[in-house]
N, C-alpha and C positions, 0 to 999 in steps of 0.2 A: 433401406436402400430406396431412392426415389427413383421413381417408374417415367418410361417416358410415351406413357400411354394412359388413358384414362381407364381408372380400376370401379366396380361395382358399386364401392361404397360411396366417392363421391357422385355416381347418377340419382344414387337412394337418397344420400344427405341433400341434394338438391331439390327434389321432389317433395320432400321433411318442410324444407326453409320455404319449398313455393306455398304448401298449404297452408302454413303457418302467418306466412304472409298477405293470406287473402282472409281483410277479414269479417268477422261476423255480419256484418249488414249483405250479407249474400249469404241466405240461412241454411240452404239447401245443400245439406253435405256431398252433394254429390256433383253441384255446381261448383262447390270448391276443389274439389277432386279434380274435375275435368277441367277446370283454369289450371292447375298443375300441370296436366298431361301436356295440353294445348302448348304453354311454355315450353315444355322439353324440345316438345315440338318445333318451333318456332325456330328456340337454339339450334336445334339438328339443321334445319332445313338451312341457316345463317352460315356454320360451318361446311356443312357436306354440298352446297350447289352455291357459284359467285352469284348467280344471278336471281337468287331467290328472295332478295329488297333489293329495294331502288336505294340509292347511296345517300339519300336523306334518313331511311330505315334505318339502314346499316350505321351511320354514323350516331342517330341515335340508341342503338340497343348496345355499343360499345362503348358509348361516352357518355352518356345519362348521368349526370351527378344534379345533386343538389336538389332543386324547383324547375331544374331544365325539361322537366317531363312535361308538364304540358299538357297531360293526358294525352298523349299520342301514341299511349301503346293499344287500345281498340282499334282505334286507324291503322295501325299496322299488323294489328290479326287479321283484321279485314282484307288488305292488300295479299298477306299471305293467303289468306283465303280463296282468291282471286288468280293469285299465282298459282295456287295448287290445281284447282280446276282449267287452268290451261296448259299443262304440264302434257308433254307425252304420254297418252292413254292407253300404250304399251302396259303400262304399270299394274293395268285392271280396272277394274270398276270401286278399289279402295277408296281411288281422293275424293272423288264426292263424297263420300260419307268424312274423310279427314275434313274435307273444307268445310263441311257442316257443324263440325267439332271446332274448329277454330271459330267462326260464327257466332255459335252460343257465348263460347270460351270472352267473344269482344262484347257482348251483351251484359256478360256478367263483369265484366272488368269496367266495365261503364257507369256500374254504380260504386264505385269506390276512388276514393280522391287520391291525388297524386304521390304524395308517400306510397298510400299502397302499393301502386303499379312500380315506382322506384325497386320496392322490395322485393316486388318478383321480379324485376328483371337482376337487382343484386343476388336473388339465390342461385343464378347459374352462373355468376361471371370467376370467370378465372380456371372456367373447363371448358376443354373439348369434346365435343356430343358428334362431330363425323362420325361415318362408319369407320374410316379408315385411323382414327385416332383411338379407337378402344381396344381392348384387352382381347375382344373376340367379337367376332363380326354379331353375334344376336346378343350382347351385354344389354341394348336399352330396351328390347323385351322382355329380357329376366328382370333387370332392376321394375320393369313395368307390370309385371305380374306380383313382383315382391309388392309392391306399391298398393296395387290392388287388393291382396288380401290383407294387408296394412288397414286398410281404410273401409274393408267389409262389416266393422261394427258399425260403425256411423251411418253405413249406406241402407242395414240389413231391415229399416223399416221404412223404406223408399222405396218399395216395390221392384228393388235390385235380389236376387240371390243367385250365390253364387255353389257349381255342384264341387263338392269335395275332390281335390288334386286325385287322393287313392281311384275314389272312383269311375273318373275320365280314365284312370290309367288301367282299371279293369276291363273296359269296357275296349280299348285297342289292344288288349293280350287279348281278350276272347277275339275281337274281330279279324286281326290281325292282319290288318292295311298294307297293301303290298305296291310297288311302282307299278304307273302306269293307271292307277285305278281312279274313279271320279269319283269324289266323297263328298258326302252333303249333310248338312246340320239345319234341319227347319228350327234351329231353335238356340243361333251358335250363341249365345249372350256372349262373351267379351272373345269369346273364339279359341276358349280350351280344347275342344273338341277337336279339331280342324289342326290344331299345334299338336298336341299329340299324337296326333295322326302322325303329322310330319316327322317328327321326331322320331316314331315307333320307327318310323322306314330308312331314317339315319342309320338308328342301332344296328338293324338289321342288315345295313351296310348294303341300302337299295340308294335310288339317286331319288332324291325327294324332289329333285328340280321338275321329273317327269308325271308328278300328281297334280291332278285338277281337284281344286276344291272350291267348295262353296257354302253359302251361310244364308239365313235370313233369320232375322229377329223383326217384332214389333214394336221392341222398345227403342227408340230415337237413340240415345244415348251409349246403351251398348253395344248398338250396331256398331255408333262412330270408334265405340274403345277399341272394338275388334277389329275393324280395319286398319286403327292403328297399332294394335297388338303385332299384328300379323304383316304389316310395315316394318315397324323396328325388330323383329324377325327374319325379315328378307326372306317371305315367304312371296314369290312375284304370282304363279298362275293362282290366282283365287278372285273369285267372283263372288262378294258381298252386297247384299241389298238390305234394303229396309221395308218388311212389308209382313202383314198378318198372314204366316202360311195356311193357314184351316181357310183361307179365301185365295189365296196367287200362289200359284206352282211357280218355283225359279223358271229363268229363262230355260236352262237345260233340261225341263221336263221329262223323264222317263230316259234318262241317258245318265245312269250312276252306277256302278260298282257296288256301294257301301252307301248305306243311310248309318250314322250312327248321331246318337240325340238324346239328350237327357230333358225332355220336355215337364212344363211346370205341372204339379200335380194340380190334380181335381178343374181341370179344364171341362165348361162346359160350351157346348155348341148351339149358337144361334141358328136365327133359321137361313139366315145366308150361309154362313158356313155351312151347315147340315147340308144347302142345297150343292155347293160345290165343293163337300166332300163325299157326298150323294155319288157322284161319279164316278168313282175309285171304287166303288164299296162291292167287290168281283166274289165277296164271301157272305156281306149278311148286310143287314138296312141299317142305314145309319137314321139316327130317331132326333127327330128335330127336338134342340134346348133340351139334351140329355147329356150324359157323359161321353167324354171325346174319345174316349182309349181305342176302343175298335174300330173306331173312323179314323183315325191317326193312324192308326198299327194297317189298317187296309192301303190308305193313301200310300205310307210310306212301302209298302212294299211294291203299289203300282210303282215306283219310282226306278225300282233298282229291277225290275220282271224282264225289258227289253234287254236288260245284259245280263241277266241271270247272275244278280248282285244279292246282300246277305242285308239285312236291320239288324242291329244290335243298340238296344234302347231300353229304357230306365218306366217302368210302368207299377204302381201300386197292387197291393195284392187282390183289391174287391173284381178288377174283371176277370180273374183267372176263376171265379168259384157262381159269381151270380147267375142269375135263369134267364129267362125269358128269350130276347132277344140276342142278351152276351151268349150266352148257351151254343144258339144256334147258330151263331157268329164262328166259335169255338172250334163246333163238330165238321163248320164247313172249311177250316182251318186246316183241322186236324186229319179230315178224310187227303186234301190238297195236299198235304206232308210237308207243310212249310215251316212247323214249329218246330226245332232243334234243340231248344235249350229253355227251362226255367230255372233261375238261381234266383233264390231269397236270402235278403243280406240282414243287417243285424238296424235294428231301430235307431232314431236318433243320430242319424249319421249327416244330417242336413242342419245349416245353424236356423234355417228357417223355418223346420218342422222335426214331429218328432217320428212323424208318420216311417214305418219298416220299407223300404224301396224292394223291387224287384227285375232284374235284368231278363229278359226277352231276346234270345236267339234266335230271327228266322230269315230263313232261305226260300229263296225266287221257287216254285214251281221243279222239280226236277233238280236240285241244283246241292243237296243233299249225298254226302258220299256212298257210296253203293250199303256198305257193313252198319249206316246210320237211320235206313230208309224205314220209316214205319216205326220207328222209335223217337220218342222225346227223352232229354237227360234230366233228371233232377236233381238239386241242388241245395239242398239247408245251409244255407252260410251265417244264419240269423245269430249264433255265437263268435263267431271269426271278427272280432274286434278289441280294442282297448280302451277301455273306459276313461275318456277324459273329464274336462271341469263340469263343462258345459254340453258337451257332445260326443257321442260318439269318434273315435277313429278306427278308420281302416288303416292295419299296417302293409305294410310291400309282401311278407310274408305270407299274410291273409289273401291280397290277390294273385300272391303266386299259387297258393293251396290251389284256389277257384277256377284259376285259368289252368292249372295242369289238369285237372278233374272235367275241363270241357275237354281238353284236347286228346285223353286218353279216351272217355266217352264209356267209362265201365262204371260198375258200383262200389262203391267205396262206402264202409259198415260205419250206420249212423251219419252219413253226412250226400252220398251222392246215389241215384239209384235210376238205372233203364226202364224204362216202361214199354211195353210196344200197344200198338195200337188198340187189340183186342180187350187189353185190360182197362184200357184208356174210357174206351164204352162201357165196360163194368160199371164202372167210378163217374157214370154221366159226363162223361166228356169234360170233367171239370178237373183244372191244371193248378190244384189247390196243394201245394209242395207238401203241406203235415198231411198228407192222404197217402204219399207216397214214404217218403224220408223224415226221419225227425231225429234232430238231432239234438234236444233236450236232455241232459242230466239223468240218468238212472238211478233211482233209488239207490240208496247203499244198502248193499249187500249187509244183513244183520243173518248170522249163523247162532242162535239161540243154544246148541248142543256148545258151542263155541264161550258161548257166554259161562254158560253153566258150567262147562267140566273143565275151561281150558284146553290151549290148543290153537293152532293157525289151519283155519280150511286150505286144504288145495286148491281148493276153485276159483280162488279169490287171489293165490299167488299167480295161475297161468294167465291172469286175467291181463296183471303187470308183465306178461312175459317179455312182448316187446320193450320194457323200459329196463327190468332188469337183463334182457340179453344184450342192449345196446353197451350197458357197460361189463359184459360177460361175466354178471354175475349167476351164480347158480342158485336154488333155495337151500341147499345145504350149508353156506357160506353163512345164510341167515337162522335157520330154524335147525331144530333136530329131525330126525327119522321117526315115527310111531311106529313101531315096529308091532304088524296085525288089524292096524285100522288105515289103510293107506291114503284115506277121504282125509287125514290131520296130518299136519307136522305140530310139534312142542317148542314154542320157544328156549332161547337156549338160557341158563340159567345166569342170574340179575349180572354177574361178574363177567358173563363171559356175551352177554347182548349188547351188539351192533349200536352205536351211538354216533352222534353226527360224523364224530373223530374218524370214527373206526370206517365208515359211509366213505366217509370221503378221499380216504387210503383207497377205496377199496375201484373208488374212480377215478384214481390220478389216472394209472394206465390207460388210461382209452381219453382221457382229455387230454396227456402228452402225446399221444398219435395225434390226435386231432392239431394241435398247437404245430405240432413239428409238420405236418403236412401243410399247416396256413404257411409258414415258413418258406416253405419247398415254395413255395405259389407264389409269393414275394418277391420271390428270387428272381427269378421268372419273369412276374409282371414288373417290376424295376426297371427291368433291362430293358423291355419291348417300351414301356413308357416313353422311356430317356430317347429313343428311337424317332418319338414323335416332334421333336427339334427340326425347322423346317431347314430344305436347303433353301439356296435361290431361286429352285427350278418349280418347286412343288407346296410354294406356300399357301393357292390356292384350294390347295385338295385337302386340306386338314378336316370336315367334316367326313369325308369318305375315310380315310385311315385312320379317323378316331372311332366310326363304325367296326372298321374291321378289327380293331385292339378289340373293341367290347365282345364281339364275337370268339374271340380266342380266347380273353384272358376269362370267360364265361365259362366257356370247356374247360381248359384247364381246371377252374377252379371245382367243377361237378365233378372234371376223374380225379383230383386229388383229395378236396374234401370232403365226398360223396359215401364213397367204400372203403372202409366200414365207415359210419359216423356216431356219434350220441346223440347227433340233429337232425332232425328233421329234412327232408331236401329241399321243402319249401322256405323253413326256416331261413337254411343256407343260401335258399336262391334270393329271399326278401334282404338278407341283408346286405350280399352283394347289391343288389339294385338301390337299396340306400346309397348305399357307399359311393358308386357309379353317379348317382344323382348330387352327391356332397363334392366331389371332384372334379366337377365337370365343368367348370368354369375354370382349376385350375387345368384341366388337360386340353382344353382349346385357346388358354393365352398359353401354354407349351409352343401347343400345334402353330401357332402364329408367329409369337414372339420369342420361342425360344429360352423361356421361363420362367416362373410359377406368378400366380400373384402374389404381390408384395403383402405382409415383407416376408413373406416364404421364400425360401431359398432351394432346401435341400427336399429331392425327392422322399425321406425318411418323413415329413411331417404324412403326404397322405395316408400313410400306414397307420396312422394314429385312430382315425376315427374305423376303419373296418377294425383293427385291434380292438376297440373299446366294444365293438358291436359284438364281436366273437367270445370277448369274456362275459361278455351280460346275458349271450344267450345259454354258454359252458355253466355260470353260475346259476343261473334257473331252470336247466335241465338238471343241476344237483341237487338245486334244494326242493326240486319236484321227487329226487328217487329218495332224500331223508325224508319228507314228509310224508312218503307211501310208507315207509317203513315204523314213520312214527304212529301214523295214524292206526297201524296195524295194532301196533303193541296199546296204542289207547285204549283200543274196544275192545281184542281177546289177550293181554299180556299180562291181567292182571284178571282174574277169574271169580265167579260169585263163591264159588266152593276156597277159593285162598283169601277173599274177603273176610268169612265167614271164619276160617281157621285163625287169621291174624289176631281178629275182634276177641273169638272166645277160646282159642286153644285146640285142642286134637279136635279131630272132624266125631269122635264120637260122643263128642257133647252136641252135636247139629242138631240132634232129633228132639233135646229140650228147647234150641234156643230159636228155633226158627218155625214158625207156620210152613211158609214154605218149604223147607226140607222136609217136615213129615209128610208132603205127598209125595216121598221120592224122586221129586225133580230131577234128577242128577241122570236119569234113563229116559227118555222122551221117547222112545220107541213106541209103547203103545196108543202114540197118539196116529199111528199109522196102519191103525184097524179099517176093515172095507165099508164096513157102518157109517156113513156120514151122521145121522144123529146119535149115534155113540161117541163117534170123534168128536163132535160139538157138544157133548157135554161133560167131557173129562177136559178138553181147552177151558170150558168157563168155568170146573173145578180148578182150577189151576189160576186162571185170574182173578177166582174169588182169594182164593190164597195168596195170591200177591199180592193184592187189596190189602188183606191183610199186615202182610208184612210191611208195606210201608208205611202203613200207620205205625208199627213197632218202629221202624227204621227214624221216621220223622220226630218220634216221643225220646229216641236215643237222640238226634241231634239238639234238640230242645234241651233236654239235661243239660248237653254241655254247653252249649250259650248260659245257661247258669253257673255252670262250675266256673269257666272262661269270668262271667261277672265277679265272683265271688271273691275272687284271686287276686285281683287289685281296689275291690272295693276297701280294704283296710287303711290300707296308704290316701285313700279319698275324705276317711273321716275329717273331719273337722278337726277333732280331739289328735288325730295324729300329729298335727304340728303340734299342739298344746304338750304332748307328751312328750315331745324331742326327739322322734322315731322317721321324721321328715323335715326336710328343707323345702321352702316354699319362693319362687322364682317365676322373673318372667320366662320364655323361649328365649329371646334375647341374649339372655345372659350365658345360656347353656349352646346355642347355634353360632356357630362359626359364619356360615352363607345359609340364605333362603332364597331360593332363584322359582318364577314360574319360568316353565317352557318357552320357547319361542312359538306362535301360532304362524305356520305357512305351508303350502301346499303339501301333504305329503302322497305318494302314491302308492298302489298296491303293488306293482312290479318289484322285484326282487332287483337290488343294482347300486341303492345306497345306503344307509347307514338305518337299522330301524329304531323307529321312533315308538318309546312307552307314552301309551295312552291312559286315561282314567280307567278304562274299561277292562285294561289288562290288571288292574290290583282288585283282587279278590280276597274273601275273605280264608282260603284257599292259599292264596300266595302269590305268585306271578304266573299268570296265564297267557300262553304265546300264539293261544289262536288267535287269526285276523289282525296281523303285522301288517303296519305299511312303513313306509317307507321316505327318509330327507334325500329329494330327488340329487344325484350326483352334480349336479349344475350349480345346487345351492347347499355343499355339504356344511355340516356343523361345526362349530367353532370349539377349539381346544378345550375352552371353560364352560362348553353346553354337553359336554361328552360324562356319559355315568362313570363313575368312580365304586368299587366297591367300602362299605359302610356308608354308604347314602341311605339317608330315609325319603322314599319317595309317597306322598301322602294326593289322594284327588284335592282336585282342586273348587270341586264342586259336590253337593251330597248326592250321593250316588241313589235311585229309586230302592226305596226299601229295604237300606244297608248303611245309612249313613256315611260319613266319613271314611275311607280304608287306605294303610300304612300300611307298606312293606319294607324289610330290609334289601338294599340291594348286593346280591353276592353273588356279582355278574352272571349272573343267571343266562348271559348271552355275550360273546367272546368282547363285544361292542355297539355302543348304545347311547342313543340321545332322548329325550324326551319332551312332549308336546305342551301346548297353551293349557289341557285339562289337568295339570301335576306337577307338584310344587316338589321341590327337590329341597331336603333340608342335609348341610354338613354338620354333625354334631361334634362337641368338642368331649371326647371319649375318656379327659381325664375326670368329667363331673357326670356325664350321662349315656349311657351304652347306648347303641342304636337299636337292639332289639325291645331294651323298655323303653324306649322312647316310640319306636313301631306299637307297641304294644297299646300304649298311654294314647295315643292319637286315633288306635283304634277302639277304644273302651267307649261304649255308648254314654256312660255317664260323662265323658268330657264334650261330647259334639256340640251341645248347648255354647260351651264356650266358645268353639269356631264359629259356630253358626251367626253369632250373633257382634263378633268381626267382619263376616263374610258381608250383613245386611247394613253395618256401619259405613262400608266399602262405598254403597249408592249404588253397586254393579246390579244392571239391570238380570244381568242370572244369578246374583248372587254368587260369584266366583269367588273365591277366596285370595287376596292378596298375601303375597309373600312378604311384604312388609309388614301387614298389620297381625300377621299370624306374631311376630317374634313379640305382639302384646300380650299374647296369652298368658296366664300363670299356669305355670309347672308343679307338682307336686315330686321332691326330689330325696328319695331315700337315697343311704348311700348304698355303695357299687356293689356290697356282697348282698346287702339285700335285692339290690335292680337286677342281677344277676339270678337271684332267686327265683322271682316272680316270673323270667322268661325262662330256666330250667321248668317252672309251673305252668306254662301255657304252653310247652311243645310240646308234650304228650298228647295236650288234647287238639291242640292242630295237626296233628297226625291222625290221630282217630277220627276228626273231624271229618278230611279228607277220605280216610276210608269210607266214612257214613255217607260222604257225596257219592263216592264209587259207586257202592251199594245202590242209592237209591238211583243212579242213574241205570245201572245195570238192568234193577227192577225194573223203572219207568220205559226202558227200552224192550225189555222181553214181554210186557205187559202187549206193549204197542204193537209188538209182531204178531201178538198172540190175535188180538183183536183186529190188527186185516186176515189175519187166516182165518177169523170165525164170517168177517163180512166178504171174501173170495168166496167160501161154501155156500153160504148164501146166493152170490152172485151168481157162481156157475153151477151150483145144482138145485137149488132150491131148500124151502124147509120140507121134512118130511114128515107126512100128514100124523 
């Protein structure tokens, strides 16, 4: 359905066609950036005011064909330029900065000949850029933000960087900008800071019209974007300058609300700065051509002290710990009670560094709530992110965690923790966040009685309690009762043990509550939606009544989704604010135009994207409770004493077959005599014995890599063809398909289809730790998807194991696999897949791959799927090939037990020997 209003994509497509059109001989990506913008520009200004060209302009910028150009389009950035700066200065102190952007914008177009300037004025023609012609009155600051991060590779070694969208958006939940308040950014680079601002006080359904805000940057360039940013936002009271803050306080000096600022790191200060930020310095000295942090963090709070305003800003961790003068900088902070909040976030979260950021809460003098006074919150967020390609993300989820945790202002285990002042001087007055909270990874829990006898510790199930209560599961559901050792439960026996299957029965009920209440909320938010349809009367209030929706359909969505749930609340809160953020362009061409963007139609499409978000968080809160439950049965499901029994038969043959069981193992209690050097020498009786055993253990797996040789070396002879006992072939003739994987992105989040890697074929079988993931955007094609009887072989020779084949017998319900794994279809009426797995894994054939693989040219030596089908095959027939893998599953079975084994060992060994170096630690040797 065609729109009769201009939609998002063509402001973006234009912006696309103007850079595209400026070309190379203007080298500087950020000059052609800004000719884009300049344009858009130029067109808004053409549409939205008659009088913004003189009718020689106008006639040229709508009729330009051909060589008519003339180069006349510099002259008329110029003129706009001109025009801008005499424009009613009602507006603010933006246009000078826009007519300085148009300026450059005619400089750079100067050097480029007439085509070119044709082309950029063809990339906008046949749109309208008024205000009153678009979809929603701030469209050409979104498309202008989209634009911008568009174009921040190009820019990101031009001395431009840009702070992470999450981040801005942490940094307004913590501060939490309210109407009426005067906000300031020494440091607004394109003027994110200052827009969120604004937008926070939207949501919150305040009138943003009633904010003062203001900006300075140094850099020429991003001052003008932010002006213009915050132009094609219809942001009117803001007062933007250009000028180095560590030397010129804004006009409004000492009359702010909020400083909020995400300043460049490792700033140091000259001695003119030093000397006029010397001035401010009401807590400690500022040290000429030293680091700026405490002269910045001083200045900035002289700013917001006459109105008893907050800073909320973005500082690295070196001046919360150093000496000297930070120190004392610190204490005279800390006595003043202006510090509120240290949060430490997670590394790499900037494309420009990899350096860990830290966010800094502080309040004017007195200005601290009464229940907060004398206390600082800390904060570990240094985990709370998503590993992307190149950098870190923060999800909405992550700053909602961060921001509920300032504003409840308690402790929160391993991640948030109160301190008050008296401890603060303990700890030398240093705000060093791992001194206080850390929330690092704990060792796994290793229960050695666990290992040995069998059995699931209690202590380890209450641990989970909150994940198994969330789906009201009980441990009786999973394990048995020990009935006399209440410290164990038993798992339950092979037949009757909890599998994914069973797992995930066991949490339909609590994800159809959850589903059925997103529903309920749907219902609900639909209606109020559709509500948003303007009349006549009230088409300009659509910004306040899309507040006020957010605000509702936000409640609702906490008492419906909230109690009970399976998620998290912040979880649920991030993804709503996704959601809110993906919408929101179509819920203000509702609020205007009466609906949706094209070509949507039906309020059912927005349901789509919170729907996708709800299942993706439902499906990785389950396959977080199957993997607790898998992990469990890993390490105690399978016991040294049932290894033991399988391998040699009733437990009363142990005492021949094992070093280790003849010290009694199986009782560890007397290692819990009051003797420290008694207990320290019955531990290293025990790990000489283990020592022992795994040299047994290692001498058994050795064996059978000989037997495993022995088995098919007959069928290798030479003489075996000569005898008529073998067929001798290429792959070719016996492979249906040889496919390598597709190579592209895959990710660790749980959500699409997982991908088999090299690393998962062992010699063991298929191995499922460390799955990732063909992200849902780009899922796999019908003829890349596993089939069971595939043979899937690496693709590359694996360190210290050669070559390794598996049979695939979907060892996972659905499954694609990667660029490191050749996927072969065998044709079953000449060669079974398990001798052919077998055959591809026998050492005496890799020579043959191998030296396909280096035919290839492939600089790793990868192995082509075509040149593999060159190989010769050595091909018994079927009751024999049949034979040889009835002969190699016994010992991949015992195999496997022997890996058990010796992991078992190599784990109780390892517990053993930090328990001999913790004695050591905390009580010494004794003499």
């Amino acid at each position: 359905m065609a729109s009769n209003f201009t939609v998002p994509e063509e402001v973006e497509r234009a912006l696309r066609r103007a850079l595209e059109a400026v070309p190379r001989i203007v080298s500087d990506p950020r000059d052609r950036r800004d000719v884009a913008l300049a344009m858009l520009f130029l067109q808004h200004a053409l549409d939205e005011f008659d009088d913004a060209l003189s009718v020689e302009s106008r006639h040229y910028i709508t009729g330009a064909r051909g060589r008519r150009a003339g180069g006349a389009l510099p002259r008329i950035l110029e003129d706009q330029a001109l025009t801008v700066l005499g424009a009613d200065r009602a507006e603010g102190d933006r246009l000078p900065l826009i007519a300085e952007l148009l300026r450059r914008a005619a400089a750079a177009v100067r050097r480029v000949d007439d085509a070119a300037q044709e082309g950029l004025i063809e990339a906008f023609r046949g749109v309208r850029f008024d205000f009153g012609a678009l979809a929603y009155p701030e469209m050409l600051g979104d498309a202008m933000e989209s634009f911008l991060k568009e174009t921040e590779a190009s820019t990101r070694y031009s001395g431009e960087h840009y702070t992470p969208r999450e981040l801005v958006h942490l940094l307004t939940e913590i501060a939490l900008p309210q109407a009426d308040m005067r906000i300031y950014d020494p440091f607004c680079g394109t003027g994110g800071m200052l827009l969120h601002a604004k937008q926070y006080v939207d949501e919150q359904e305040g009138d943003s019209q009633r904010l003062a805000l203001a900006g300075q940057d140094i850099n020429a360039s991003t001052a003008e974007l932010a002006s213009l940013n915050l132009y094609f936002h219809q942001i009117q009271n803001c007062a933007l300058e250009r000028g180095d803050s560590l030397l010129s306080a804004p006009s409004a000096s000492g009359e702010f609300d909020l400083v909020l600022s995400a300043p460049p790191f490792g700033l140091l200060l000259r001695e003119d700065q030093a000397q006029a930020l010397g001035q401010h310095a009401l807590y400690g000295p500022v040290s000429e051509r030293g680091p700026a942090d405490w002269a910045l963090l001083q200045y900035m709070l002289g700013l917001v002290n006459r109105r008893g305003g907050s800073v909320c800003t973005v500082v690295t961790h070196g001046p919360l710990f150093r000496s000297g003068r930070d120190r004392a900088t610190r204490s005279a902070l800390l006595d003043a009670d202006v510090v509120e909040a240290v949060i430490g976030l997670a590394p790499n979260l900037f494309s420009s560094t990899a350096i860990a950021p830290c966010v800094l809460l502080l309040r004017a003098p007195g200005q601290k709530a009464s229940e907060r006074r004398g206390k600082v919150l800390f904060i570990d967020a240094s985990r709370e992110y998503e590993r992307g390609l190149t950098q870190n993300l923060m999800r909405s989820e992550d700053v909602e965690k961060i921001a509920s945790a300032v504003r409840g202002f308690e402790d929160v285990h391993r991640f948030a923790r109160v301190v008050d002042r008296a401890y603060l001087s303990e700890n030398d007055d240093s705000l060093d966040i791992r001194r206080y909270v850390d929330s690092a990874p704990l060792p796994e829990p290793q229960d050695i009685q666990a290992h040995m006898s069998g059995g699931m510790p209690v202590a380890e199930i209450h641990d989970k309690k909150a994940l198994l209560g969330a789906y009201g599961i009980t441990p009786r559901q999973l394990f048995a009762a020990r009935y006399g050792d209440p410290a164990y439960m038993d798992f339950l026996p092979p037949p009757e043990r909890p599998d994914a299957c069973l797992l995930t029965e066991l949490a339909r009920d609590r994800e159809q509550h959850l589903l059925a209440a997103f529903g309920e909320w749907w219902e609900l938010a639909a209606r109020d939606i559709a509500e948003l349809a303007p009349t006549q009367s009230d088409r300009e209030r659509s910004n306040s009544r899309i507040g006020q929706l957010r605000l509702e359909l936000f409640s609702a969505w906490g008492e419906l989704m909230g109690v009970p749930s399976i998620l998290a609340p912040h979880a649920l809160s991030g993804a709503f604010t996704d959601w809110w953020r993906e919408v929101g362009p179509h819920l203000r061409t509702l609020a205007r135009h009466g609906c949706l963007l094209p070509p949507d139609e039906d309020l059912s499409v927005l349901r789509e994207g919170l729907t996708s978000r709800i299942d993706a968080l439902v499906a990785s809160r389950r396959i977080e409770l199957v993997e607790t439950y898998e992990k469990w049965q890993q390490k105690y499901g399978l016991s040294f004493r049932e290894i033991e029994s399988q391998l040699t038969g009733p437990s009363a043959g142990l005492l021949q077959n094992n070093p280790w069981s003849q010290q009694s193992a199986w009782d560890l209690s007397s290692l819990t005599g009051a003797d420290v050097a008694d207990r320290r020498r019955q531990t290293a009786q025990r790990v000489y014995a283990l020592t022992d055993t795994e040299k047994t253990v290692e001498g058994a797996l050795a064996k059978l890599d000989v037997d495993d040789l022995m088995i098919l070396l007959p069928v290798l002879d030479a003489e075996s063809e000569t005898e008529g006992r073998v067929d001798r072939c290429t792959l070719g003739d016996v492979i249906k398909t040889a496919r390598t994987g597709t190579s592209g992105r895959l990710s660790e989040e749980p959500g699409g289809v997982p991908a088999v890697e090299a690393r998962h074929l062992t010699e063991r079988g298929f191995a499922t730790a460390g799955l990732r993931y063909r992200r849902a955007d780009s899922p796999p094609k019908r003829s890349e998807m596993l089939t069971a009887g595939d043979v899937l072989l690496t693709a590359r020779v694996m360190a210290g194991r050669g070559y390794r084949a598996i049979v695939w017998n979907e060892q996972l319900p659905s499954a694609t696999y990667s660029g490191s794994v050749v996927r072969l279809s065998p044709d079953t009426t000449r060669i079974l897949p398990g001798y052919l797995a077998v055959w591809l894994s026998h050492r005496s054939v890799h020579p043959r791959l191998y030296a396909q693989a280096r035919e290839s040219r492939d600089a790793l030596y990868d192995l082509p799927a075509g040149r593999l089908l060159n190989v010769e095959v050595e091909l018994p027939n079927l009751k024999e090939q049949q034979r040889i893998v009835d002969a190699v599953a016994p010992l991949t079975e015992q195999r496997e037990l022997r890996h058990a084994q010796l992991t078992k060992l190599d784990l109780i060994k390892r517990t053993m020997m930090k328990d001999l170096e913790s004695d050591r630690t905390s009580v010494g040797f004794a003499s």
